[in-house]
N, C-alpha and C positions, 0 to 999 in steps of 0.2 A: 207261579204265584202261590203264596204262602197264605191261607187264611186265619182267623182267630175263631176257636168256639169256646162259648160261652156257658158255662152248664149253668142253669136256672135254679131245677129244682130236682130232687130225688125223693121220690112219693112211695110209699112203701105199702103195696096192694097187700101181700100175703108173705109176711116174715118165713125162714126155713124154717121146717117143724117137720123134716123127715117125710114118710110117704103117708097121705091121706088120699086116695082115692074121689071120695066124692067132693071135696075141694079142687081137686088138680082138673076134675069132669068139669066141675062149674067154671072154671077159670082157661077151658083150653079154647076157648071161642074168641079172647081177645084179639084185635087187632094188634101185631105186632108193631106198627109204625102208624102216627097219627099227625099230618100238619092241622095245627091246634086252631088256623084261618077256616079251616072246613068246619071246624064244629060249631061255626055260628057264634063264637065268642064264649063260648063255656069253657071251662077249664077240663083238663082232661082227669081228674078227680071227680067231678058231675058226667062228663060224660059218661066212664064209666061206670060210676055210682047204679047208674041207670037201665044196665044187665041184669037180667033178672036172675036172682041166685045170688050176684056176688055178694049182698053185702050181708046174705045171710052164711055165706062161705068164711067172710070176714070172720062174725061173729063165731063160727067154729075153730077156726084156728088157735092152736095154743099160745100162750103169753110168753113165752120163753123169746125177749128181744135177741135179735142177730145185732152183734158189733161190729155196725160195718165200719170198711175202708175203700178205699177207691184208690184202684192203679190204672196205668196203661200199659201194662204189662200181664202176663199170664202166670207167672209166676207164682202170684200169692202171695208176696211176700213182705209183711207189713212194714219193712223197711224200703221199701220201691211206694208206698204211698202219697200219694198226690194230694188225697184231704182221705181226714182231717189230720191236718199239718202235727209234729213230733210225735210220731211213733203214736198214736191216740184213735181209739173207736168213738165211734158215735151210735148207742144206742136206739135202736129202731125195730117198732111194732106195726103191726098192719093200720094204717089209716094215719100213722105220722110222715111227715116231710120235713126234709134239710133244704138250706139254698145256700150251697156249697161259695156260689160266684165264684168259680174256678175259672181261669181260662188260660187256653194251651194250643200251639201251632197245627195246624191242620194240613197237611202236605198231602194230597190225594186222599187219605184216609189215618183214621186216628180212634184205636181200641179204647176202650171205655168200660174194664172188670170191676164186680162189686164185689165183695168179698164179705164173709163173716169170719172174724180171727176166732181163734179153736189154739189157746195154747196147749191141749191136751191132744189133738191128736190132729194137729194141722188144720191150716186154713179153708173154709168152705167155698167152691164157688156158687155165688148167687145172681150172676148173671151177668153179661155184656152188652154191648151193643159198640158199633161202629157208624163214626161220625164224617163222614164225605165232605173235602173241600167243594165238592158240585152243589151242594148242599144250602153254600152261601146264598143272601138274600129271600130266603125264601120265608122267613121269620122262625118264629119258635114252631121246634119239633118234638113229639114225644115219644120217644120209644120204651116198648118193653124188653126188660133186660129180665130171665124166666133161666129158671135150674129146675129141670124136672125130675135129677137126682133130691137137691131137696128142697123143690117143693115152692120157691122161692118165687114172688115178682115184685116187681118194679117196675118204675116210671121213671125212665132218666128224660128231662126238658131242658133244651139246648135252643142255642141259636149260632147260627156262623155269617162269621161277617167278613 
């Protein structure tokens, strides 16, 4: 059996901005995986909001947006991109969100890379995660997708059905 997931939203905690130390301190406590039915109905932007540190981490972060793209592939390579559709980034800083509404086959399992394009000296990875057809029915999930080369997180929210 084939399933469908559905990517929701891509929430962008800490754009890459290279190595910052007491950022990556405040931000190594997250939950990697969140079903967003446990948190009592909050979003998982409030949930997290609500670690102490982070959104003073937020606020230290540099402004330099990452142009991301999304493959399922490891590659990098802004022509294997899945969104945002013809060869195109999407701009993103810490505390913005996309809602991609992608959706794509799920056969046991299905990669899920974020990328920041870098036509000067190659594409960054910003972080993955892996979406389980077992996955199905459970409703929406939030994972974080983290490069601790740079420095990156995110919130990728899916559901599979």
């Amino acid at each position: 059996m084939t399933a469908t997931a559905t990517i929701q939203q891509i929430w962008c905690l800490r754009q890459a901005t290279g190595t910052d130390l007491g950022v990556v301190q405040a931000l190594s406590g997250l939950a990697p995986a969140q079903v967003l039915s446990q948190l009592g109905g909050s979003s998982i932007e409030s949930f997290v909001r609500g670690f102490p540190g982070v959104v003073g981490a937020m606020d230290s972060a540099r402004s330099d947006p990452d142009n991301l793209f999304i493959t399922t592939d490891t590659s990098g390579d802004l022509d294997n991109s899945i969104w945002p559709h013809g060869n195109t980034t999407v701009d993103m800083q810490a505390g913005q969100s996309q809602t991609p509404g992608i959706t794509l086959p799920v056969s046991f399992s299905q990669n899920i890379s974020l990328w920041d394009h870098d036509s000067a000296s190659g594409n960054d990875l910003l972080g993955s995660i892996t979406i389980f057809e077992s996955e199905s029915g459970t409703g929406e999930i939030a994972k974080l997708a983290k490069s601790e080369v740079e420095s990156s997180y995110y919130y990728v929210t899916y559901r599979v059905d």
